[in-house]
C-alpha positions in Angstrom: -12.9 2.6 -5.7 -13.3 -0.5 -3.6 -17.3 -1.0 -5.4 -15.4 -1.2 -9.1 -12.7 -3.9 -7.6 -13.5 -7.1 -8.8 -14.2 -10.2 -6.1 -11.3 -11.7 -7.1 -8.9 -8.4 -6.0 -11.0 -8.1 -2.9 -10.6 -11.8 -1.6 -6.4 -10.8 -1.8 -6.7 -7.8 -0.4 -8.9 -9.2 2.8 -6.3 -11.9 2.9 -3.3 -9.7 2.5 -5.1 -8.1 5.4 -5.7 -10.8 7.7 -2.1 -11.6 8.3 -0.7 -8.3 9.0 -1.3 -5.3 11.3 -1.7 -1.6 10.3 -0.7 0.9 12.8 -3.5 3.2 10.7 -5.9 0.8 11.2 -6.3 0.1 7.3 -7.2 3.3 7.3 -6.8 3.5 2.9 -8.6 0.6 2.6 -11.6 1.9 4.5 -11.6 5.0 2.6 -11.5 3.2 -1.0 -8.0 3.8 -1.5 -9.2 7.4 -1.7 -6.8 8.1 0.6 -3.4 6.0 0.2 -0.1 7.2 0.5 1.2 7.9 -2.7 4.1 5.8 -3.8 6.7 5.6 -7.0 7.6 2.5 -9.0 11.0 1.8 -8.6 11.9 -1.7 -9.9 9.9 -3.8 -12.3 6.5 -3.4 -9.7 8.0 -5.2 -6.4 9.8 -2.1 -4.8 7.9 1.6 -4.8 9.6 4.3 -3.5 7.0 6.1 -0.6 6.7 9.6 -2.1 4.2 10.4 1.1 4.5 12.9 3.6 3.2 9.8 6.4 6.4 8.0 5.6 8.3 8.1 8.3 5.6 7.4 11.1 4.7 4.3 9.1 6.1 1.1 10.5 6.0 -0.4 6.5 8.3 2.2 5.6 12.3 1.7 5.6 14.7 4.4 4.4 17.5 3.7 2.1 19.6 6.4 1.3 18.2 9.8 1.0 14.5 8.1 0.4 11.7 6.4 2.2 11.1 2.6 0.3 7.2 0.7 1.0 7.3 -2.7 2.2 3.2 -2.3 3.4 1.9 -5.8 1.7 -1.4 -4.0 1.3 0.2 -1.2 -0.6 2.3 -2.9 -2.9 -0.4 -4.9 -4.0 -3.0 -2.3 -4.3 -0.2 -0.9 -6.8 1.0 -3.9 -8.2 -2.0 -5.3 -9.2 -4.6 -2.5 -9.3 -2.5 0.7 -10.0 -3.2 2.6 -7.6 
């Protein structure tokens, strides 16, 4: 995945990057998103529902109600902006 991204997504994403810490060690971006939790669109693209079984050890992840909401700046613009 990461060899059909286009420089222009790569320079966010290794900026997103730089200014956060991932307790997985950017462990999706490594694998090509190959392996990134799955998430749901929620609200117009800005909030995504974590449909991933990783959820609650992941220190991006807030629950609201009976479900498990992203806030991983990584993710949301890997699914924002590349729809994955």
């Amino acid at each position: 995945m990461l060899s059909s991204i286009d420089q222009r997504h790569k320079n966010q994403i290794e900026t997103i990057m730089k200014g956060m810490k991932c307790q997985e060690d950017f462990a999706c971006y490594k694998a090509g998103f190959k392996n990134i939790c799955q998430v749901k669109e929620t609200v117009e693209g800005k909030v995504f529902e974590c449909c991933d079984t990783r959820a609650e050890r992941c220190g991006y992840s807030v629950p609201f109600g009976d479900n498990m909401y992203c806030t991983c700046p990584l993710r949301t613009y890997v699914m924002a902006h590349l729809g994955v």
